[in-house]
Residue frames as qw, qx, qy, qz and C-alpha x, y, z in Angstrom:
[[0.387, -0.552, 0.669, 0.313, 32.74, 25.98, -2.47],
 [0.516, 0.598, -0.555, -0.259, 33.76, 25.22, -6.34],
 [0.994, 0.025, -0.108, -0.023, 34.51, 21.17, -6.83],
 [0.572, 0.519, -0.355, 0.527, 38.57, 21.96, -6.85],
 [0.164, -0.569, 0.518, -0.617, 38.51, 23.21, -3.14],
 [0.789, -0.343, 0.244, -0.448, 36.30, 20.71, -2.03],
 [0.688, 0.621, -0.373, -0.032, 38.90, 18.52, -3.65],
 [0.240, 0.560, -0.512, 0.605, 41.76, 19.68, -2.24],
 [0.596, -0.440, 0.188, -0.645, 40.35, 20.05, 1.30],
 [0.984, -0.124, 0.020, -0.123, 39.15, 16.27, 1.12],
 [0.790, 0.423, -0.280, 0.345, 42.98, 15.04, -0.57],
 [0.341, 0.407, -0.541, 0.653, 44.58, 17.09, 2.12],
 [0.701, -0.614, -0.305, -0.196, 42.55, 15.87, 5.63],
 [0.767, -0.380, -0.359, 0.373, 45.71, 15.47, 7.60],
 [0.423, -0.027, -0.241, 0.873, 47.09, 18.77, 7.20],
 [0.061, -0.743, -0.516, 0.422, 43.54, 20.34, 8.15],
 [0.269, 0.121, 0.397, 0.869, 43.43, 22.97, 4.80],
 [0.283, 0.556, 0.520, -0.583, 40.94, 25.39, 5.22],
 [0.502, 0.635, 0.520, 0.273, 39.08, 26.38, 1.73],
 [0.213, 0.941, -0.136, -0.224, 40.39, 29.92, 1.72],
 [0.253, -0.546, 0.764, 0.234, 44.00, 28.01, 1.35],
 [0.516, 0.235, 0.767, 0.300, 42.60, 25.42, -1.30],
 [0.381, 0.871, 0.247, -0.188, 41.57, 28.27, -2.69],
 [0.087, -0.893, 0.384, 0.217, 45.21, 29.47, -3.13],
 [0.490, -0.225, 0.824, 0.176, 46.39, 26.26, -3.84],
 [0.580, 0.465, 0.667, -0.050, 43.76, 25.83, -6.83],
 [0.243, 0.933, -0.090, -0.249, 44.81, 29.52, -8.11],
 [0.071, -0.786, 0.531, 0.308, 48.50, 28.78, -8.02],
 [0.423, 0.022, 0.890, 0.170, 48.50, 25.00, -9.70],
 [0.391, 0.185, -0.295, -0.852, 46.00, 27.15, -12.68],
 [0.822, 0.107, 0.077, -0.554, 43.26, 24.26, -11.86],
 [0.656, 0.378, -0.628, -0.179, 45.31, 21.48, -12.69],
 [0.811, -0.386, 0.095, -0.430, 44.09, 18.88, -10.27],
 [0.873, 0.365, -0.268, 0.182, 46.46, 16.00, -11.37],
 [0.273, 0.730, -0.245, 0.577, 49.20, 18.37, -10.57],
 [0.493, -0.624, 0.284, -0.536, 48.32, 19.09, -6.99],
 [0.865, -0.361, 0.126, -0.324, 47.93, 15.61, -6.07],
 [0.864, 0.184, -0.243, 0.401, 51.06, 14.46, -7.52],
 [0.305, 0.568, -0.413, 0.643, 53.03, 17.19, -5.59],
 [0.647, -0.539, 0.278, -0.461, 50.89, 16.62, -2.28],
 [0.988, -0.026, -0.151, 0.018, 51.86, 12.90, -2.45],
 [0.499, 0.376, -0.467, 0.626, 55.74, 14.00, -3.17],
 [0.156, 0.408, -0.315, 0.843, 55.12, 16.37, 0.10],
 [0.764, -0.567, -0.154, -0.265, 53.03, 14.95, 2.43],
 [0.877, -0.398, -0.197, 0.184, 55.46, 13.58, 4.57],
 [0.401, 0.422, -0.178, 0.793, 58.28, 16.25, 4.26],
 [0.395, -0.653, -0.399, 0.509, 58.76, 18.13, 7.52],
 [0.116, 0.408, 0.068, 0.903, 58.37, 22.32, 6.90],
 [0.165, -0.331, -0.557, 0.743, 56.83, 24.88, 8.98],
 [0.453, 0.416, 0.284, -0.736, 54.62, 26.10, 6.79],
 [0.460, -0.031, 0.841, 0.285, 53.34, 23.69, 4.90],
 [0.472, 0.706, 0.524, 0.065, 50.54, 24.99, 2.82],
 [0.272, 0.888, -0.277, -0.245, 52.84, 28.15, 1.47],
 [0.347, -0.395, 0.779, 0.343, 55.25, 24.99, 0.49],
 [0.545, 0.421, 0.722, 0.070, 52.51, 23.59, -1.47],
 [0.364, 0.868, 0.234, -0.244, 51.28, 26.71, -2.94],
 [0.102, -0.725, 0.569, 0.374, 55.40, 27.20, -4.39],
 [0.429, -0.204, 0.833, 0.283, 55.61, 23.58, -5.49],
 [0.453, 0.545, 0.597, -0.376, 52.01, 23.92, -7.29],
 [0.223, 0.814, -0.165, -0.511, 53.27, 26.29, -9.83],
 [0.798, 0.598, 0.073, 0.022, 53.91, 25.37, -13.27],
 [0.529, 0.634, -0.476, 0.303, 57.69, 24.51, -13.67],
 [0.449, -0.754, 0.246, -0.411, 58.06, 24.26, -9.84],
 [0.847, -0.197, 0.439, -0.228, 57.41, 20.63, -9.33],
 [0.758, 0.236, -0.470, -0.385, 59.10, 18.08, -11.54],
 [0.965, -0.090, -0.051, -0.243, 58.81, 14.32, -10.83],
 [0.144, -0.655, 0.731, 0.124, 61.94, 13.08, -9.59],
 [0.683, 0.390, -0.578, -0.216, 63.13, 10.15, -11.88],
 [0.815, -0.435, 0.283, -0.258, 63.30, 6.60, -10.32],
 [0.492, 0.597, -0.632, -0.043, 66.25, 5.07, -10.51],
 [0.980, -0.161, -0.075, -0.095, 67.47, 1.32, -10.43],
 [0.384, -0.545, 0.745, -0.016, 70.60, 0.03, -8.23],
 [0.799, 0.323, -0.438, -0.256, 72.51, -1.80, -10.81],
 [0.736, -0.467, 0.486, 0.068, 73.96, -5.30, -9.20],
 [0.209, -0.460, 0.819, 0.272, 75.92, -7.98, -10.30],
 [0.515, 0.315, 0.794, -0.065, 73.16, -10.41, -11.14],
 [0.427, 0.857, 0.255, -0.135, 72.34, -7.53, -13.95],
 [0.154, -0.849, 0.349, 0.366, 75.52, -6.65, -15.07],
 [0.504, -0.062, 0.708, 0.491, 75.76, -8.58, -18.58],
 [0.319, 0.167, -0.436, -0.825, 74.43, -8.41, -22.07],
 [0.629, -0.078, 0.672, -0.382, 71.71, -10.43, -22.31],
 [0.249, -0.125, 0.774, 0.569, 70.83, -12.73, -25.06],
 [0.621, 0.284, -0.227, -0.694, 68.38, -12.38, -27.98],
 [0.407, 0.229, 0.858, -0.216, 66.53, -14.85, -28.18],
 [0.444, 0.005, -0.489, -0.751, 63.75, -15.62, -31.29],
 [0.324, 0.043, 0.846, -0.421, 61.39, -16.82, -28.84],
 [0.790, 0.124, 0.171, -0.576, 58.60, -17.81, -31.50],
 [0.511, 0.603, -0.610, -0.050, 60.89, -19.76, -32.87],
 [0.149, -0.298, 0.736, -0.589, 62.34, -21.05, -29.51],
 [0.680, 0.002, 0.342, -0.648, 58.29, -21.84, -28.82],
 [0.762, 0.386, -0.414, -0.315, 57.96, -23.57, -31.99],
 [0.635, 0.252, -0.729, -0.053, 60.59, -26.12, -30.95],
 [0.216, -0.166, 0.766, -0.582, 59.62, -26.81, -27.40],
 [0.682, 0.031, 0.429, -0.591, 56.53, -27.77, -28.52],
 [0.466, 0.112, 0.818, 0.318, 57.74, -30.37, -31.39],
 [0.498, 0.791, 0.064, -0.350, 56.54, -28.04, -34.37],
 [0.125, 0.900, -0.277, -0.312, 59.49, -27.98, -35.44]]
C-alpha cells in the first residue's frame, strides 16, 4: 500500500475503508490529500447509505466546495463604528502628548 491509501484508511477508521476503496478515493480526488480530508470532515457525520461512493463523488475536482461561514448579524453590531487614530489615541493616554 502507497502512503495516500494508508492515509486515507487511517483518516477514515470509523467508516472501516478498505484500501481497494482508498484506492478509489485517492484516484478520484487526483492525489490531492488536503482535498479528501476537508470533504471527509464536511461528511463524516452526514447520514447516506453508501458512504464511500458519496465520498468518491464529493472527491472530484469541482464537486466539493467549502460552504461559506456566515455571521448572524444582531443588534449589538448593527452600527457604523468609529475610526479611531489609535496611535494617536495611545500617545495621549500615556501623557506624550
Amino acid at each position: 500500500m502507497f502512503t495516500g491509501v494508508e492515509q486515507i484508511v487511517n483518516l477514515m477508521t470509523n467508516q472501516k475503508i478498505t484500501p481497494s476503496e482508498a484506492i478509489k478515493i485517492y484516484k478520484s480526488a487526483d492525489g490531492d490529500m488536503d482535498h479528501i480530508a476537508k470533504v471527509y470532515n464536511y461528511c463524516k457525520d452526514k447520514e447516506t447509505n453508501n458512504f464511500v461512493g458519496y465520498i468518491i463523488k464529493m472527491v472530484k475536482p469541482g464537486e466539493y466546495v467549502e460552504p461559506k461561514k456566515t455571521f448572524k448579524k444582531n443588534q449589538f453590531n448593527d452600527f457604523e463604528q468609529r475610526n479611531y487614530d489609535f496611535g494617536d489615541l495611545e500617545n495621549k493616554l500615556l501623557g506624550w502628548d
